[in-house]
C-alpha positions as CSV (number, residue, x, y, z in Angstrom):
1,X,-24.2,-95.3,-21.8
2,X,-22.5,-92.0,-21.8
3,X,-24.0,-89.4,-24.4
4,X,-22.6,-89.2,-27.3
5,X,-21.5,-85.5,-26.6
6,X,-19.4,-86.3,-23.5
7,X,-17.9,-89.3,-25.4
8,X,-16.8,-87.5,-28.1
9,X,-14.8,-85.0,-25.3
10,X,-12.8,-88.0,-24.5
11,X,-11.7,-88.6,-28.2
12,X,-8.3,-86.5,-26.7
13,X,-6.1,-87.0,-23.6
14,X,-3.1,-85.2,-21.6
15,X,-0.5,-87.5,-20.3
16,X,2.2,-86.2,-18.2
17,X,4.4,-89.2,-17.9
18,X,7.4,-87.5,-15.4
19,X,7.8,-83.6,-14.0
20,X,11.3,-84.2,-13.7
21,X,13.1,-82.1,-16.3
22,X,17.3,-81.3,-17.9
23,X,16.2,-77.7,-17.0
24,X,15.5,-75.4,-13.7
25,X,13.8,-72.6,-15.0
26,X,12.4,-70.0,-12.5
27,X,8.6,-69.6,-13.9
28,X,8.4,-73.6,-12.9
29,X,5.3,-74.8,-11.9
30,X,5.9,-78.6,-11.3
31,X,7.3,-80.4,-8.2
32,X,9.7,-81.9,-10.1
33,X,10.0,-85.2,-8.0
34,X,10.5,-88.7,-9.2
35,X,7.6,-90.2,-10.2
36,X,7.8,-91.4,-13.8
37,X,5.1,-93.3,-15.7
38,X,6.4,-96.4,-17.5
39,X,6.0,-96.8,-21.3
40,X,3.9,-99.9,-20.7
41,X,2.0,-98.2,-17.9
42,X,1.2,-95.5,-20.2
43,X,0.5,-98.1,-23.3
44,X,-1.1,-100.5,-21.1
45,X,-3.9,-97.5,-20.1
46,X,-4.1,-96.1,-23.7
47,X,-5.5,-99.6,-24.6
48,X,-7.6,-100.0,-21.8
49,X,-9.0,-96.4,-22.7
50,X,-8.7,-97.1,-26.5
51,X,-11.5,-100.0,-25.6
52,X,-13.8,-98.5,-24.0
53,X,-14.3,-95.5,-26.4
54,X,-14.7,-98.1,-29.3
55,X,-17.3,-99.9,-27.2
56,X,-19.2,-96.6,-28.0
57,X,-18.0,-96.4,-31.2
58,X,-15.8,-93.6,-30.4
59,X,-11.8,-93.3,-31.7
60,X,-9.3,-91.8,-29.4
61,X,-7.9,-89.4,-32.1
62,X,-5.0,-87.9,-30.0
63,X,-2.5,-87.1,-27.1
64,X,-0.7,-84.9,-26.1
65,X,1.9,-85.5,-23.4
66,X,3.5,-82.4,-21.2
67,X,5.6,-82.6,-17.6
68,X,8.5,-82.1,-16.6
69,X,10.6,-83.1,-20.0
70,X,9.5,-85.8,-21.8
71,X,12.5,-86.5,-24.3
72,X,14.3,-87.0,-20.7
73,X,12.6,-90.3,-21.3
74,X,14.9,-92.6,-23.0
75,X,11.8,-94.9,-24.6
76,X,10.1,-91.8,-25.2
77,X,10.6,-91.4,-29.6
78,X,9.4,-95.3,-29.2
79,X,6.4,-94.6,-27.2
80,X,5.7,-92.0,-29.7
81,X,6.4,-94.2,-33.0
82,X,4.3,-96.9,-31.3
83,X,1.2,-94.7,-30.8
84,X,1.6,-93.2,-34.3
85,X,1.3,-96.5,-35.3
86,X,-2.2,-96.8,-34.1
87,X,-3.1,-94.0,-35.5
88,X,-3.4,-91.4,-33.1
89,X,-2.1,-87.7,-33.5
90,X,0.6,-86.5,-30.8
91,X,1.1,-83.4,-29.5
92,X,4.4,-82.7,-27.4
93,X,4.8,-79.7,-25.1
94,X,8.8,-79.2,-24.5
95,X,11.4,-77.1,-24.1
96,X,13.1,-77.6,-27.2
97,X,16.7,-78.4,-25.8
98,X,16.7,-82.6,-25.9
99,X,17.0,-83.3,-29.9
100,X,15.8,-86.9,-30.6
101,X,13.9,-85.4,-33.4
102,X,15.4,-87.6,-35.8
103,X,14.3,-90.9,-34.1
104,X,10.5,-89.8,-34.9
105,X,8.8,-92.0,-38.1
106,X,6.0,-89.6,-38.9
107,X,6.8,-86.1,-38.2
108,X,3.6,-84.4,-40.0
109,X,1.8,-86.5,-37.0
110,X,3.2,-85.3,-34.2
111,X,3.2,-81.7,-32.9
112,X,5.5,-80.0,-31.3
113,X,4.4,-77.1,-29.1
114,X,7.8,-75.7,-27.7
115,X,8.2,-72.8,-24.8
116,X,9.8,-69.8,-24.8
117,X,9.8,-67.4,-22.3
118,X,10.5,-64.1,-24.6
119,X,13.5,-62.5,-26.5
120,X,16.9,-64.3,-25.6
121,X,18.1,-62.3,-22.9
122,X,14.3,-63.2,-21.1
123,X,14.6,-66.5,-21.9
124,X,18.0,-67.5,-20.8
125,X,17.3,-65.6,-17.8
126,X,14.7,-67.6,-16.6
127,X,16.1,-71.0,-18.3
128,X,20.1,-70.6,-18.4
129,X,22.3,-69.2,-20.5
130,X,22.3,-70.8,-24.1
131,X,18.7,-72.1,-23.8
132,X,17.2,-69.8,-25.8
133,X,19.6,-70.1,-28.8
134,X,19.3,-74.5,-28.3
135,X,15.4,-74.3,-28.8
136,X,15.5,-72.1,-31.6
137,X,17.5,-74.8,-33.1
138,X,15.1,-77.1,-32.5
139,X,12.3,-75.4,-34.0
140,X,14.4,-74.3,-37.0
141,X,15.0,-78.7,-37.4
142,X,11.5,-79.3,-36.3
143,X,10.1,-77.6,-39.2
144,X,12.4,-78.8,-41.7
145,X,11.4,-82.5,-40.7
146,X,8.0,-81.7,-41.4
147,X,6.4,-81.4,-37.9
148,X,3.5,-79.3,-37.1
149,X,5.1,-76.9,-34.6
150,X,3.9,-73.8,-32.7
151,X,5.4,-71.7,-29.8
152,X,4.0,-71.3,-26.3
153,X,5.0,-67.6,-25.5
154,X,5.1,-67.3,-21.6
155,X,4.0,-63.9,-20.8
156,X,5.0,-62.7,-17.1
157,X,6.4,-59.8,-16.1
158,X,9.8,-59.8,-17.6
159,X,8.4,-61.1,-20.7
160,X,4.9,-59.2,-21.5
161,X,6.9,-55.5,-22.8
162,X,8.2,-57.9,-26.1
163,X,4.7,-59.3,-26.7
164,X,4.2,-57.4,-29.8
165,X,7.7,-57.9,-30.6
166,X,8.7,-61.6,-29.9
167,X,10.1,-63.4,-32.9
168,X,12.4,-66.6,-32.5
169,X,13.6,-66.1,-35.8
């Protein structure tokens, strides 16, 4: 049996279900082909993982899925709604432009960690123009539902003279 120590470092999993994505951002680091995980692929390996931690008498307390785009997924809020269900925290990396916000059932239990790339004119530079102005949207809605959200602040070149600065509000 696995120590207890290294079982409790699988309580918390990364799923990347597709890199396919709505955008084409210049920073991109993913092949963006078409290989896309089902929803019962991914559900049908969250329960085979979800038994064997509880065979050590562990809990898988969260996920957090990244890619590509996940809310490209069409079954994607019902993926999420079904896993809340069991009781497991999600955590969503995005880019903030696909609203199915309203589709999610328990908000407070699901975090939203959205990208930006710096101030507007950085932003919609790298991801097109309007971008920036769509995700700020989305974190403005994001927060009034009730979900946890925080920004991932890309720091490159173009971006790193607003560190200080950078404020999507």
């Amino acid at each position: 049996m696995p120590s207890l120590s290294i079982l409790s470092a699988l309580e918390n999993i990364y799923i990347s279900p597709l890199e396919g994505c709505n955008l084409n951002c210049k920073y991109c680091y993913t092949k963006k082909n078409q290989d896309i995980l089902s929803e019962k692929q991914i559900l049908d390996f969250v329960n085979r993982y979800k038994q064997y931690l509880e065979k050590n008498q562990v809990q898988l307390k969260s996920i957090l899925f990244c890619g590509g785009e996940v809310f490209l997924l069409p079954w994607f809020t019902h993926l999420i709604n079904t896993l809340l269900d069991q009781n497991i925290f999600i955590s969503i990396i995005t880019n903030g432009t696909i609203d199915t916000l309203n589709k999610i059932k328990d908000p407070q239990n699901c975090q939203l960690l959205v990208s930006f790339d710096g101030p507007k004119e950085v932003h919609d530079q790298n991801r097109g123009t309007g971008n920036f102005d769509k995700s700020q949207k989305f974190v403005k809605k994001a927060v009034s539902l009730g979900f946890p959200v925080e920004i991932f602040f890309l720091i490159t070149k173009d971006s790193y003279s607003h560190k200080d600065s950078f404020n999507i509000f």
